[in-house]
C-alpha positions in Angstrom: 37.7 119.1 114.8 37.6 116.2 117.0 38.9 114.8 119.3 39.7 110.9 118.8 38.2 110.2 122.3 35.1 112.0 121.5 35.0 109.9 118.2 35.3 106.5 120.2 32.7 107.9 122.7 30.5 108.5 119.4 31.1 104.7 117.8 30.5 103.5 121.8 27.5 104.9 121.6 26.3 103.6 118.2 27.3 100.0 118.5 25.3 99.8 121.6 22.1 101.5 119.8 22.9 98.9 116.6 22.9 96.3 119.5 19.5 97.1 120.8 18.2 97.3 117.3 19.9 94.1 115.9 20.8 92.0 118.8 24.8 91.1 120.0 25.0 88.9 116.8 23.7 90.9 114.0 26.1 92.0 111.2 25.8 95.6 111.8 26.9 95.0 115.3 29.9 93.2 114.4 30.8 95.6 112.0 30.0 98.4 114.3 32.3 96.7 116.9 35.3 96.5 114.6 35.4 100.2 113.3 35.3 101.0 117.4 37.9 97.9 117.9 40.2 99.9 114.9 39.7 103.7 116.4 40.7 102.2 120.2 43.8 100.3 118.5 44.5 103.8 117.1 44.2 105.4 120.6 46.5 102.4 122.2 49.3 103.3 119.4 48.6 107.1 120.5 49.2 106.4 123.8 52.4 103.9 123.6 54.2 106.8 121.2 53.7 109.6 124.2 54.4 107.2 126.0 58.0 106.4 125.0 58.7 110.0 124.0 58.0 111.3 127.3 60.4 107.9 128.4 63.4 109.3 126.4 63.2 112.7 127.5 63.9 112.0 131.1 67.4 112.4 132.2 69.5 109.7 133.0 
């Protein structure tokens, strides 16, 4: 399985390849951009639930 940062690096990857083809303002672009704008929001929640777990295990 993968990992969610190997997926990003993958859509990363993609968009800029759909950019080359298609230019910053195609549709594919901006379509590619939002599913990679949707995994890193993902990844941000991720990180801000660690985040505060690892907060509320610290002692006092």
């Amino acid at each position: 399985m993968k990992t969610l940062d190997t997926v990003i690096e993958e859509y990363r990857v993609k968009m800029f390849l759909i950019a080359k083809e298609d230019g910053l303002n195609s549709h594919r672009t901006l379509i590619a951009s939002q599913h990679l704008d949707e995994l890193l929001n993902i990844k941000m929640a991720e990180s801000k639930t660690t985040h505060i777990q690892d907060e509320s295990t610290k002692p006092i």
